[in-house]
C-alpha positions in Angstrom: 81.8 128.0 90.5 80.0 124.7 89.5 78.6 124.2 86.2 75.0 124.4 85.7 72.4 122.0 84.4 68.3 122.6 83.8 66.2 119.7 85.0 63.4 120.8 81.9 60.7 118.9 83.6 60.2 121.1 86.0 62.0 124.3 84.3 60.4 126.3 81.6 57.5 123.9 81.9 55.3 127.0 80.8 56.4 126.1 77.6 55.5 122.9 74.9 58.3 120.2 75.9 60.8 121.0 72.6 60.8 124.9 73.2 62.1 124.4 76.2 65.9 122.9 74.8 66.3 126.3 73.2 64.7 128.0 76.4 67.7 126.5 78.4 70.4 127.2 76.0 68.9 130.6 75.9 69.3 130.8 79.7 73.0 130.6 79.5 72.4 126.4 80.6 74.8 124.1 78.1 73.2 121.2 79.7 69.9 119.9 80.6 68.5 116.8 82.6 64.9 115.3 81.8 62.8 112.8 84.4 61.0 110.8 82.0 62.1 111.2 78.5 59.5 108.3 77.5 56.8 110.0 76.2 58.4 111.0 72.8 60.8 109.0 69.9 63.9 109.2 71.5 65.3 110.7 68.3 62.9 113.7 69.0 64.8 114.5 72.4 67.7 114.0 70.4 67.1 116.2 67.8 65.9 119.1 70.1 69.5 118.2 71.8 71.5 118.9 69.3 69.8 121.7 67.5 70.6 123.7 70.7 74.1 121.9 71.8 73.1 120.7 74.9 74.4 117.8 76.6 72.0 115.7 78.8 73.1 114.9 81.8 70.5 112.8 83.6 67.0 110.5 82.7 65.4 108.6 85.6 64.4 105.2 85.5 62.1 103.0 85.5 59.7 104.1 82.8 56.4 105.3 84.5 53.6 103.2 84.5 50.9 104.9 82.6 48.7 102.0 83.8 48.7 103.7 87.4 51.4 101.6 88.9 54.2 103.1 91.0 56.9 104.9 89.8 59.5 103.3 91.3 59.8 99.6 92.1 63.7 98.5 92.3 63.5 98.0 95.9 60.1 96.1 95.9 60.6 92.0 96.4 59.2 89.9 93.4 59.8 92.4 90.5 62.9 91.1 89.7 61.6 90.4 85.8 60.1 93.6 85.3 62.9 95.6 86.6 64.8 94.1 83.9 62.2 94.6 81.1 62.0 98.0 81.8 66.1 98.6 82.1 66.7 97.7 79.3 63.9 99.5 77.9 65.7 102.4 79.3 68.9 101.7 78.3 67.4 101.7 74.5 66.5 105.5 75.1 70.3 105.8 76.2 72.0 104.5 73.1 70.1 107.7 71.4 70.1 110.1 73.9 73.2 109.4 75.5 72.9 110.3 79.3 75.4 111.2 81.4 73.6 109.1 84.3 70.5 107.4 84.8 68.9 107.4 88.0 67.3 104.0 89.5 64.2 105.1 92.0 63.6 102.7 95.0 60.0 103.1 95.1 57.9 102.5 98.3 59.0 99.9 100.6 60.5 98.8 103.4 62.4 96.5 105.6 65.7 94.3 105.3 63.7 92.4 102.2 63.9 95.5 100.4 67.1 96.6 100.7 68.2 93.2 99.5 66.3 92.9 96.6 67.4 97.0 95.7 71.2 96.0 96.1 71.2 92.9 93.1 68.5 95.0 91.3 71.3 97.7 90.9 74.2 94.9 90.7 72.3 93.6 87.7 72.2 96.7 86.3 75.4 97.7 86.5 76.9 94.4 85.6 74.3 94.2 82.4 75.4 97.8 81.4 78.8 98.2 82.3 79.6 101.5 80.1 76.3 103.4 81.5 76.6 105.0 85.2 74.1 104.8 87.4 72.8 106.4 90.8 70.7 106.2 93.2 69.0 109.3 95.2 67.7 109.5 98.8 64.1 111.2 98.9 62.4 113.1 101.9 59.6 111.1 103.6 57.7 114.6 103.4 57.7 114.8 99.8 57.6 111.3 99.1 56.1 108.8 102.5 57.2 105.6 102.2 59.9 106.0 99.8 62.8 103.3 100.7 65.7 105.3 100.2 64.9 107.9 102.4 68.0 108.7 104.3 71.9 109.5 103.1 73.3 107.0 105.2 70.9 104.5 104.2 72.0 105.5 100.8 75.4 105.0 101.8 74.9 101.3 103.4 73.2 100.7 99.5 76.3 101.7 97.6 78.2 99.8 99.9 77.2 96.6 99.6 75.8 97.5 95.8 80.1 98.1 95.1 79.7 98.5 91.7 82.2 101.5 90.2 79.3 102.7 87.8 77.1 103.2 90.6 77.0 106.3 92.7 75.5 108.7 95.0 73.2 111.5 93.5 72.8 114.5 96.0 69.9 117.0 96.1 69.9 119.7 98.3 66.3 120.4 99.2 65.6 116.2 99.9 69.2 116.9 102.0 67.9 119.6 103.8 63.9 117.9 104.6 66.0 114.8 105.4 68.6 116.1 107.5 68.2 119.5 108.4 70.8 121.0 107.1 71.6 120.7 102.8 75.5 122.0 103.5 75.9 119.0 105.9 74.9 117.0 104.0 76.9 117.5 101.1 80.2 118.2 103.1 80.1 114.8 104.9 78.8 112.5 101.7 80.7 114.5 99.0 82.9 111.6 97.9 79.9 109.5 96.6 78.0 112.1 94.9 78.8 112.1 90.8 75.9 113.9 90.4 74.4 116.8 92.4 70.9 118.7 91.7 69.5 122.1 93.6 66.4 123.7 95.3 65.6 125.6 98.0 63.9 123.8 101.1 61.3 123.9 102.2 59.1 124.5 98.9 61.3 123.3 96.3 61.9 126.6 94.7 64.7 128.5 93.5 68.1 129.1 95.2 67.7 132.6 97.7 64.3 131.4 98.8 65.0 128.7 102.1 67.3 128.5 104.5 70.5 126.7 102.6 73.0 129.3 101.7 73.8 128.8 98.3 76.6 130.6 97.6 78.7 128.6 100.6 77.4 125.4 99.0 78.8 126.2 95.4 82.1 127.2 97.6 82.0 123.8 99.1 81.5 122.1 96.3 84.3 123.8 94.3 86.9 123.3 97.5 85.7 119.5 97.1 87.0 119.3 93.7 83.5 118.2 92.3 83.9 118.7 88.6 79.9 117.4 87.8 77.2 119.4 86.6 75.1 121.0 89.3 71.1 120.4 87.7 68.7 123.1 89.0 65.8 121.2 89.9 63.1 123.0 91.3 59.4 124.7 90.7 59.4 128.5 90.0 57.8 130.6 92.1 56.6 132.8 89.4 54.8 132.0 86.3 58.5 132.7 83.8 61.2 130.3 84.6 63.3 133.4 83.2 62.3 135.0 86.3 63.9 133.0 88.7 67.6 132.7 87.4 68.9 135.2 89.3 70.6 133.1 91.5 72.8 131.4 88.4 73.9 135.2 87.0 75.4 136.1 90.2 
């Protein structure tokens, strides 16, 4: 059976950002994964961290712009500078918090321009941070139109021509299902780039036992894969306690 990690952004999120560390550990979770760790001292997070011996697995990057800009930019031509800036903005949260990966988002472009500019943005990172692992996560066009990396094989070219060993494939099983139909698929075909793997049930994004993906067949395909990474639940509750919905995990 995998290991289990709580994405806290969405997760208990009907409690104040530092209850919800000991909410998780509480939950049986020994790890947890946070999208945008920016908004507090990094030595906050890491406070709240160790007070309830949780590792964290994954932050995403870039930094949001509170100014209204996108979230996302790596793959947009001309932001070459600011990508940069904001890495290694990023990578100053990392030497506190310590992530286990850091997720680069494409953003919201298109074309052959884009996909070269998102291959040396990641080759800069990775060669700029060699001890920090990166990865990079195809998004479903429903959730997210326009996104670039919207596909696994697209995701797949990336890596490919990215060839960087601290960057890798991060899988999610409701953007695999909306972008391919089928979340088992998905993973059984692309399992050898994934280092990091997060869950939810298609079509709403809610907890494993509400879509069509059979869970307990994915966990099996996973562990017959030999994946030894945590496996971050990622998804909005359906009901107002996060408690609530964690049935899935206990069986």
């Amino acid at each position: 059976m995998p290991k289990f990690a709580a994405n806290i952004s969405l997760l208990f999120a009907e409690l104040p950002y530092l209850d919800r560390f000991q909410a998780a550990a509480d939950a049986g979770f020994q790890a947890v994964e946070i999208l945008f760790p920016y908004e507090l001292a990094a030595k906050e997070t890491r406070r709240a961290l160790l007070a309830n011996g949780l590792e964290l697995v994954l932050i995403n990057a870039p930094p949001p712009n509170y100014t209204g800009g996108a979230p996302g930019y790596a793959a947009i031509p001309g932001g070459a500078s600011r990508f940069q800036s904001d890495i290694r903005r990023v990578l100053r949260y990392a030497q506190v918090l310590r992530p286990g990966f850091i997720h680069i988002m494409s953003g919201y472009a298109a074309g052959t321009d884009a996909l070269d500019c998102f291959v040396q943005n990641l080759q800069w990172a990775a060669d700029f941070a060699p001890q920090q692992t990166f990865t990079i996560e195809p998004l479903n066009p429903m959730s997210q139109p326009g996104y670039f990396l919207n596909d696994y094989n697209l995701a797949t070219e990336v890596l490919g021509r990215v060839d960087r060993p601290n960057v890798g494939l991060q899988y999610d099983s409701f953007h695999a299902h909306m972008i391919h139909g089928d979340a088992l698929a998905v993973w059984e075909r692309f399992h050898p780039s994934v280092v990091h793997a997060q869950i939810g049930a298609a079509p709403e994004r809610s907890e494993p036992g509400r879509g069509p993906t059979d869970f307990a067949q994915l966990f099996a395909a996973m562990d017959d894969a030999g994946y030894s990474g945590w496996v971050s639940a990622e998804y909005a509750p359906s009901t107002a306690r996060t408690d609530a919905t964690l049935a899935w995990m206990r069986r």
